[in-house]
C-alpha positions in Angstrom: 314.1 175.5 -77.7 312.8 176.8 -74.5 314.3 178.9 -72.7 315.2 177.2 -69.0 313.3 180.2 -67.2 310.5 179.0 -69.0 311.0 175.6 -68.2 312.0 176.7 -64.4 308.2 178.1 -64.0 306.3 175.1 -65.7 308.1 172.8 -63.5 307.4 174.8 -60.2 303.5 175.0 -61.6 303.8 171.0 -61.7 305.1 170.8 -58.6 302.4 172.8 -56.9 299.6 171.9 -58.6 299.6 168.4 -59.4 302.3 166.3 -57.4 300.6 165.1 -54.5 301.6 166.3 -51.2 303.7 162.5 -49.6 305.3 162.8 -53.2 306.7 166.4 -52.8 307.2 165.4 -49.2 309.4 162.6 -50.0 311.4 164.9 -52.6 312.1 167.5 -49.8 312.9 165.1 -47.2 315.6 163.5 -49.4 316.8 166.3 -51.2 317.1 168.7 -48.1 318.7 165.4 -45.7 321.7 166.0 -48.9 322.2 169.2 -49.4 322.5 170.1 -45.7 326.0 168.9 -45.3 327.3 170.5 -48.4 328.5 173.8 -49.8 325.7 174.9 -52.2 328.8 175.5 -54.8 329.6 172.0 -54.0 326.3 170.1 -54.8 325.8 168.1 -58.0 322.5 169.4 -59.5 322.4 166.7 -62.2 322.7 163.9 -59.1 319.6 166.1 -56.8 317.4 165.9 -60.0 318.2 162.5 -60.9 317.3 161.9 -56.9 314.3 163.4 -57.0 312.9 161.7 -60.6 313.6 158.6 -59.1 311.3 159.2 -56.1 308.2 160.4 -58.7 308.9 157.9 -60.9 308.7 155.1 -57.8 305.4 157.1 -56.2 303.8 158.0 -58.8 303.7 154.7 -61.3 300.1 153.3 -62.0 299.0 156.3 -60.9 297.1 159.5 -62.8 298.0 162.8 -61.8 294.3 165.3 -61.6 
């Protein structure tokens, strides 16, 4: 198994290198318009991430990453 640190600092590389900026731009706008309004103990990390595959998953179909 990986260890989630691991898997922490391949995900940031992906995000950095190879999502395309309206993609991440989308992600932030959406994720950031959610988590404003609530207590950071408060926030349902499963729902965020769920949020935030949706949107890549919608952007980036028939589409080829670099």
């Amino acid at each position: 198994m990986i260890p989630i640190e691991v898997e922490n600092r391949i995900a940031k590389y992906f995000f950095h290198t190879y999502l395309p900026d309206d993609v991440m731009s989308k992600i932030e706008d959406k994720l950031l318009s959610t988590c404003k309004w609530v207590k950071e103990e408060d926030l349902d990390y499963d729902e965020l991430a769920r949020m935030a595959i949706e949107i890549m998953d919608r952007q980036l179909e028939n589409k080829r990453l670099r």
